[in-house]
C-alpha angles and dihedrals in degrees: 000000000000123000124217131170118252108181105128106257090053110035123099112278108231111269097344092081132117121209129175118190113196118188106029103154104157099338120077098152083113089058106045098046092055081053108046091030102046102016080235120170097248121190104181108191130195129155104196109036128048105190106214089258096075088030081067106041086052085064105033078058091046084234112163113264077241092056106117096206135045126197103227083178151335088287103022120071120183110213112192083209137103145214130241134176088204100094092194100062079030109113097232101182108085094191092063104050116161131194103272094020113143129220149183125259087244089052092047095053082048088061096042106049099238103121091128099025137099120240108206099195138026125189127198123198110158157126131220 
């Protein structure tokens, strides 16, 4: 189980919400119920394991097996990336991402979009 925090100042607002899930590897329960619960934007993000969810939704897109994210839906997106606070093992060049690449938070906000956003929840899941 994860835990958030749900008093009102602090939950995720319906549909407006950001949430990023590092570490996913075969369990996206958190994922999906952020996503289906509360409509929130989530981006899950692994390097190293694709769950057959998001196997499934590559080819029912017809993505290349090289593609390094997956729509699960029109507010889920699947990244087969990861995140590092080491800059030097940190992939810095945006425009050459490959499947398994790391990168840092900064670098993932910059992917995402996200420079003058809020994200609501973040999600760590990770090793190393």
């Amino acid at each position: 189980a994860w835990f958030i925090c749900l008093d009102d100042n602090l939950k995720p607002k319906f549909s407006e919400c950001i949430v990023y899930s590092f570490g996913v590897n075969f369990d996206w329960t958190f994922d999906q119920s952020m996503s289906r619960l509360y409509s929130c934007n989530v981006y899950s993000f692994d390097p190293f394991y694709e769950d057959v969810l998001f196997k499934n939704r590559r080819m029912q897109l017809s993505l290349n097996e090289n593609a390094y994210q997956v729509p699960v839906d029109d507010k889920w997106t699947y990244f087969k990336l990861g995140i590092t606070g080491n800059l030097i093992k940190a992939n810095k060049n945006l425009n050459n991402l490959a499947n398994g690449d790391i990168l840092t938070y900064d670098k993932v906000v910059q992917l995402t979009g996200h420079e003058n956003k809020i994200i609501d929840i973040v999600k760590m899941d990770v090793e190393g």
